[in-house]
C-alpha positions as CSV (number, residue, x, y, z in Angstrom):
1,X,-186.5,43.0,-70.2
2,X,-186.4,44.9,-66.7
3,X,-188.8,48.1,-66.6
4,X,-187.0,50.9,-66.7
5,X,-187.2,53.4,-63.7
6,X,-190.0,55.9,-64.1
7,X,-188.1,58.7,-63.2
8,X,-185.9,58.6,-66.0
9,X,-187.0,59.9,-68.9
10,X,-184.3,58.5,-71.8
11,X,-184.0,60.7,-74.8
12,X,-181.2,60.3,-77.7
13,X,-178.5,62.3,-75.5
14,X,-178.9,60.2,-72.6
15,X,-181.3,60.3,-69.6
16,X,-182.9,63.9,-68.6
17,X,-183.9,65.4,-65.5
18,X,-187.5,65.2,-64.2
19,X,-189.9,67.6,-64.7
20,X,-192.9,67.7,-62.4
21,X,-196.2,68.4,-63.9
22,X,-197.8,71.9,-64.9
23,X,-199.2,72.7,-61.9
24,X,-200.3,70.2,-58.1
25,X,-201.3,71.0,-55.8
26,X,-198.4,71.4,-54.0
27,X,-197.5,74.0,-55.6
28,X,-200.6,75.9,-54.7
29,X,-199.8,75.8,-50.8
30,X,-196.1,76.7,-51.7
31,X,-197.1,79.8,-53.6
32,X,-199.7,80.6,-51.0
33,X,-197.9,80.4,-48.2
34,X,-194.6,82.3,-49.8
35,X,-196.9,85.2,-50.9
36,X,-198.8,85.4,-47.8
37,X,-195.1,85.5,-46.2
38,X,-194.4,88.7,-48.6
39,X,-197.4,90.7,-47.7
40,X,-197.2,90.3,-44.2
41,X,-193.5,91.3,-43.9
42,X,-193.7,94.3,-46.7
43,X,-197.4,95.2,-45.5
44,X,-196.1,98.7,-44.5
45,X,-194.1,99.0,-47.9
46,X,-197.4,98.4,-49.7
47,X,-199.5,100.5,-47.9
48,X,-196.6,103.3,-48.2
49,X,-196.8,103.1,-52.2
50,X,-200.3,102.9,-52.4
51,X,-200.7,105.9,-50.0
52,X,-198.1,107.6,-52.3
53,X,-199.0,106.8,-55.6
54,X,-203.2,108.1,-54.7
55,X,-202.1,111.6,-53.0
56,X,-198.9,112.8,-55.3
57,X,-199.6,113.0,-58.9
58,X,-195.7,112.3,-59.9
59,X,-196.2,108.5,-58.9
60,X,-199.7,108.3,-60.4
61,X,-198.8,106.2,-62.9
62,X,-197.1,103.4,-59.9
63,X,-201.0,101.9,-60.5
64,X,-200.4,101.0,-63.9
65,X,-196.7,99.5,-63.2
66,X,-198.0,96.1,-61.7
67,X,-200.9,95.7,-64.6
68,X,-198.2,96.3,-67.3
69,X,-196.0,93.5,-66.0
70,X,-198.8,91.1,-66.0
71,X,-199.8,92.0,-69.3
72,X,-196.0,91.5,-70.4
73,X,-196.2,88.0,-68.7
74,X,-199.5,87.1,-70.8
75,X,-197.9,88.2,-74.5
76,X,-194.9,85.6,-73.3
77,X,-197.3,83.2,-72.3
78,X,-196.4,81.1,-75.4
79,X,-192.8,80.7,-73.8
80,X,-193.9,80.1,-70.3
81,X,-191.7,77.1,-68.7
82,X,-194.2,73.7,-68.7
83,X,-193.1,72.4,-64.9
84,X,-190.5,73.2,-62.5
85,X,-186.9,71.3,-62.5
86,X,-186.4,68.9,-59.3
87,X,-183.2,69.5,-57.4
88,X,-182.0,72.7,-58.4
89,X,-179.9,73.6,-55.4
90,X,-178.0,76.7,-56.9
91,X,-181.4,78.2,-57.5
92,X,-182.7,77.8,-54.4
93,X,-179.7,78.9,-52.4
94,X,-179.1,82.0,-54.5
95,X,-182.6,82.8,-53.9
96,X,-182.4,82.5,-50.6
97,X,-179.6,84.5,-50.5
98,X,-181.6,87.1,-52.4
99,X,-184.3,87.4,-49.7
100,X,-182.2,87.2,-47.2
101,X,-180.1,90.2,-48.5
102,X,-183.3,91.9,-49.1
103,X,-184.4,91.3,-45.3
104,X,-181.5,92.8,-44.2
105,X,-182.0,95.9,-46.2
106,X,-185.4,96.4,-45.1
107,X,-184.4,95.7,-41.0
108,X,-181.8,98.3,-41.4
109,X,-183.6,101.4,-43.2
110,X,-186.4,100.7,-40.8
111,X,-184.1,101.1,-37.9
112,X,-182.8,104.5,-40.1
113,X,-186.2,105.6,-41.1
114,X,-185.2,105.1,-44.4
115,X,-188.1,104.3,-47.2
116,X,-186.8,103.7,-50.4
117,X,-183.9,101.1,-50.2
118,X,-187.3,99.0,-48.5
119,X,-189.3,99.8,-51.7
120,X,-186.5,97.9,-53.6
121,X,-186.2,95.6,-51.1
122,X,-189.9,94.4,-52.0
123,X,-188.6,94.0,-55.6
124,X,-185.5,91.8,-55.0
125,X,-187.8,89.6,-52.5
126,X,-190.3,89.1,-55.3
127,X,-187.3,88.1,-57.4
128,X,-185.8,85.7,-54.9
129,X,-189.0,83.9,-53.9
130,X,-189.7,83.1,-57.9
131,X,-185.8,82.3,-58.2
132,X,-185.8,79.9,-54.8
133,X,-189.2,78.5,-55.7
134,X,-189.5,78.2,-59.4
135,X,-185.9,78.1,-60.8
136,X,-183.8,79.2,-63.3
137,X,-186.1,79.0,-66.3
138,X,-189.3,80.6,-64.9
139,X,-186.9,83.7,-63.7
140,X,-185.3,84.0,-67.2
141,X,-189.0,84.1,-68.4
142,X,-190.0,86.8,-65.8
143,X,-187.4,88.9,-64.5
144,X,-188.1,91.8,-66.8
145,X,-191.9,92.1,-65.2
146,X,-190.4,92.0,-61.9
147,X,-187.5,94.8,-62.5
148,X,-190.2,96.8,-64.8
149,X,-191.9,97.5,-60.7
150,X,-189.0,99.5,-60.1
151,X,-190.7,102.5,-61.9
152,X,-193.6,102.2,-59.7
153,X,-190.8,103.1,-56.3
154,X,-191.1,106.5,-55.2
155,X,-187.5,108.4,-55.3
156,X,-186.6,110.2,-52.6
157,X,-186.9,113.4,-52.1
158,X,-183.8,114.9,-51.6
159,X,-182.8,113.0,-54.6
160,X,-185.7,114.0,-57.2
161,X,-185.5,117.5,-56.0
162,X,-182.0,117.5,-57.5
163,X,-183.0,116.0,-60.7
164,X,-186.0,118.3,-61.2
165,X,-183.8,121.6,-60.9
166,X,-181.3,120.9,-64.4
167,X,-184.7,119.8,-65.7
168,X,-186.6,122.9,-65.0
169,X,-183.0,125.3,-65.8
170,X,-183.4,123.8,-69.7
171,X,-187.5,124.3,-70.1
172,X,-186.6,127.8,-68.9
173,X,-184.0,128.5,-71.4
174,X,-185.5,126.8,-74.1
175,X,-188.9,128.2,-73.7
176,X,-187.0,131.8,-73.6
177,X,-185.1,131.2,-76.5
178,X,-188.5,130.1,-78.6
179,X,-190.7,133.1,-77.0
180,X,-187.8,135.6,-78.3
181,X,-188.9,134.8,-81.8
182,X,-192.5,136.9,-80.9
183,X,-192.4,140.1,-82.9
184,X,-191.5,142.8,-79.7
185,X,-190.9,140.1,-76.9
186,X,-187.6,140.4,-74.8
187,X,-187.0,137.4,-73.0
188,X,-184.3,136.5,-70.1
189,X,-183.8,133.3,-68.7
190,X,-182.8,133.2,-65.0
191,X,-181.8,129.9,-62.9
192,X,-185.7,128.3,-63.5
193,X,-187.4,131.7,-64.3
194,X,-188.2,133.4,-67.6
195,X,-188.3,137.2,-67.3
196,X,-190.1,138.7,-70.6
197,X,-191.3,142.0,-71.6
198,X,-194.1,142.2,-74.4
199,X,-196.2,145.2,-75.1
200,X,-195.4,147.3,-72.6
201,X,-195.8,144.3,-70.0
202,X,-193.4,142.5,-68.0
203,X,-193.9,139.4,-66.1
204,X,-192.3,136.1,-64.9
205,X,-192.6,132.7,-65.8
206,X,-191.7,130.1,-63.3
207,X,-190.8,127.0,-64.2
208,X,-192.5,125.4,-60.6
209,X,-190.9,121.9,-59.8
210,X,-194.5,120.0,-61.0
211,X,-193.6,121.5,-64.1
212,X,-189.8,120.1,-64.1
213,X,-190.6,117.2,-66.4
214,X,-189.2,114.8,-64.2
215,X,-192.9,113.1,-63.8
216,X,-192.8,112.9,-68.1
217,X,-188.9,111.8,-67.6
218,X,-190.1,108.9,-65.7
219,X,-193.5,108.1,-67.3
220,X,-191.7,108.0,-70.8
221,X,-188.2,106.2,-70.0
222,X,-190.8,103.4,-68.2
223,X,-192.8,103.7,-71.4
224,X,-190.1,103.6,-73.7
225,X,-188.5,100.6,-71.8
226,X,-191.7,98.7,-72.3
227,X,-191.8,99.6,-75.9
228,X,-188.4,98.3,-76.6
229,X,-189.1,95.1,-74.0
230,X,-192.9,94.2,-75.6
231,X,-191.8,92.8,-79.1
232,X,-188.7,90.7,-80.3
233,X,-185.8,92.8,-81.7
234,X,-181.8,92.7,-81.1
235,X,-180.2,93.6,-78.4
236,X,-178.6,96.9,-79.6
237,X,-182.0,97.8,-80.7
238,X,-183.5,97.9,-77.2
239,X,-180.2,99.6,-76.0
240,X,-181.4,102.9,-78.8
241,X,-184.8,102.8,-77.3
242,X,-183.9,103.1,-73.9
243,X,-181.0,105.8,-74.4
244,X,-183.3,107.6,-76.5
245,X,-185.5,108.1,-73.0
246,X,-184.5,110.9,-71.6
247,X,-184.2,113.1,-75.3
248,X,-188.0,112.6,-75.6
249,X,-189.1,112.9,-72.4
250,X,-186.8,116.3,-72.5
251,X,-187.9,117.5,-75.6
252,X,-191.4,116.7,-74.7
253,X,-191.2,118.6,-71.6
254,X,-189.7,122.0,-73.6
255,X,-192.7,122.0,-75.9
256,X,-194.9,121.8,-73.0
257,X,-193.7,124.2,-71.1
258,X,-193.1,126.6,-74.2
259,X,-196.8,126.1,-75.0
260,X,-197.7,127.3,-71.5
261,X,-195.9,130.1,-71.3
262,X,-197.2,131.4,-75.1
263,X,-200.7,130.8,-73.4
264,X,-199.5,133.1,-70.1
265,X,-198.0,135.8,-72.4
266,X,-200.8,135.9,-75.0
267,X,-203.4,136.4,-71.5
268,X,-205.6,132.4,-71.6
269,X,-203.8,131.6,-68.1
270,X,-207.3,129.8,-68.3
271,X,-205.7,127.6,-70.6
272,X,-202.4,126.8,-68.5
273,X,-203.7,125.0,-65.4
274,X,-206.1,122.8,-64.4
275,X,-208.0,120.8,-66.8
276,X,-206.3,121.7,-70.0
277,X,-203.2,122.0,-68.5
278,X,-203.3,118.3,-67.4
279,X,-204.2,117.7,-71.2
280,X,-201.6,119.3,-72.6
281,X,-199.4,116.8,-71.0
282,X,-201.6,113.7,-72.3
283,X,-201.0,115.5,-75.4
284,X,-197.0,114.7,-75.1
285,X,-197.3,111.2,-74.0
286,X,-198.8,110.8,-77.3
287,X,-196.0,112.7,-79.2
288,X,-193.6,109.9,-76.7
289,X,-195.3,107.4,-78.2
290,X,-195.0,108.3,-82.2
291,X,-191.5,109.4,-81.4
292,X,-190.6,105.7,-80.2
293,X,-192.9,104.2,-82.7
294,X,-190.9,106.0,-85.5
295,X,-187.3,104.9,-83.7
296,X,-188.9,101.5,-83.9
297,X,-190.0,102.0,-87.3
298,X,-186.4,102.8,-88.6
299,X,-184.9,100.1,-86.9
300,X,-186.5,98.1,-87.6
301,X,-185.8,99.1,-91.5
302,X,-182.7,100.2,-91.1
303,X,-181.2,97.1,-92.7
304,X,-182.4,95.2,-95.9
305,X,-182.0,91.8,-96.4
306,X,-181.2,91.0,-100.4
307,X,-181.2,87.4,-101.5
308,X,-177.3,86.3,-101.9
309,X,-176.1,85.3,-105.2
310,X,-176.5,81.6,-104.1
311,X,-180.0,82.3,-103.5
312,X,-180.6,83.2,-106.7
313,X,-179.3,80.3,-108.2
314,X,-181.0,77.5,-106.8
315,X,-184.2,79.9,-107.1
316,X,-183.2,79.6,-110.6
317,X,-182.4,76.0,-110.7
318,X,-185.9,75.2,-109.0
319,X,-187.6,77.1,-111.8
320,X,-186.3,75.5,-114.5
321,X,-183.6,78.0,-115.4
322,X,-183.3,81.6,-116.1
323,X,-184.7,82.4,-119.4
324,X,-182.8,83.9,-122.4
């Protein structure tokens, strides 16, 4: 009997396409040489974020952005794709066409003097190089750690100062609302002010823009995505986690401010900046986090599987009978 090619691998639905092995050392020079590629082009970007994310304490947390994707990479480590498929040609073209797109983008908003659309840019060529060089398979494995980055882009400014003003508008009315209920205080909310009067004192509170929420907004919708992204569950699950974002990270943000401004009116502005201040809101990432883990919680209870009446019989059947 002739030897059968080694390149085919027969199996019972006919022959398969070849795998190539975990890792050569080919592969090594390719991934070199296309991440080398990416840090020399987006070198600028980089430096940009870094830069950003050490002097403005709204983007702090882009430094933690990249460790959590690894970290989501390592708990999937168990479905990690064993070799890369030979011949994919709609792979690599589409992810081609991915970093070519993406060059375009960042060509044009450096000629504009544009910065974030080459942040995102960074992104999509990180997703096209693992599409173009890896395949199908590894980018079903990893495109959630690569989109996750996206929290780590700076917004621009224009842009998050019109987001931060609604934002600071509802901690001022809410925290006037709740300081009204002080024996004696009269309290007025105005635009992102609260005007009060208490024991024969008036004052204002201003809601300033580091105090919008948007940096909690951000910090919990990226932890709240990871939370519904980190563990198996349903689809429509996640969907509740995610939509359930920007509640929390409001609600958090009212009882922060509101705690501030009892500390103001009561006379500990000690208490309402620096240190303290900066735990007070470490204090409502941890209310975030018990707020998902209880969504999570009653999801994942929400529905009770009982045995079916079938169930029961063979049960019964395998037992010997039900007794009298």
């Amino acid at each position: 009997m002739a030897e059968l090619p080694r390149q085919v691998v027969l199996s019972a639905g006919g022959p398969r396409r070849r795998r190539r092995a975990w890792w050569t050392s080919a592969m090594t020079v390719q991934l070199v040489i296309v991440a080398g590629i990416l840090v020399w082009h987006y070198w600028h970007v980089l430096s940009y974020l870094v830069r950003v994310w050490s002097s403005n304490g709204d983007w702090s947390h882009g430094f933690i952005i990249p460790l959590f994707s690894l970290y989501y990479l390592y708990l999937r480590r168990d479905r990690m794709p064993l070799g890369l498929e030979d011949h994919n040609r709609a792979a690599r073209v589409m992810g081609g066409l991915l970093l070519a797109g993406a060059f375009a983008i960042y060509v044009f908003c450096t000629l504009a003097a544009i910065s974030y659309p080459k942040t995102v840019a960074l992104v999509v060529s990180v997703l096209g190089a693992v599409l173009m060089t890896c395949g199908w398979t590894w980018t079903r494995w990893s495109w959630f750690a690569i989109a996750f980055l996206l929290f780590a882009l700076p917004l621009p400014q224009r842009l998050y100062f019109q987001l931060t003003l609604p934002l600071r508008e509802i901690a001022a009315h809410v925290s006037a609302a709740i300081l009204a209920f002080l024996p004696g205080m009269e309290t007025q909310a105005v635009g992102a002010t609260v005007q009060y009067f208490y024991q024969g004192r008036s004052d204002t509170l201003d809601i300033e823009q580091a105090c919008s929420g948007m940096r909690l907004l951000i910090t919990m919708t990226a932890l709240g995505v990871a939370m519904a992204f980190v563990s198996e569950r349903p689809l429509w699950h996640r969907l509740v986690m995610i939509l359930a974002c920007v509640p929390i990270a409001i609600f958090c943000n009212m009882v922060r401010v509101t705690t501030t401004g009892f500390m103001v009116v009561f006379g500990r502005t000690d208490l309402a900046k620096g240190f303290w201040h900066m735990m007070l809101g470490l204090g409502m990432l941890l209310i975030a986090f018990s707020l998902y883990g209880g969504i999570s919680y009653v999801l994942n209870h929400l529905f009770v599987e009982h045995e079916t009446d079938e169930e029961d019989e063979s049960l019964g059947a395998a037992t010997g009978g039900s007794s009298e």
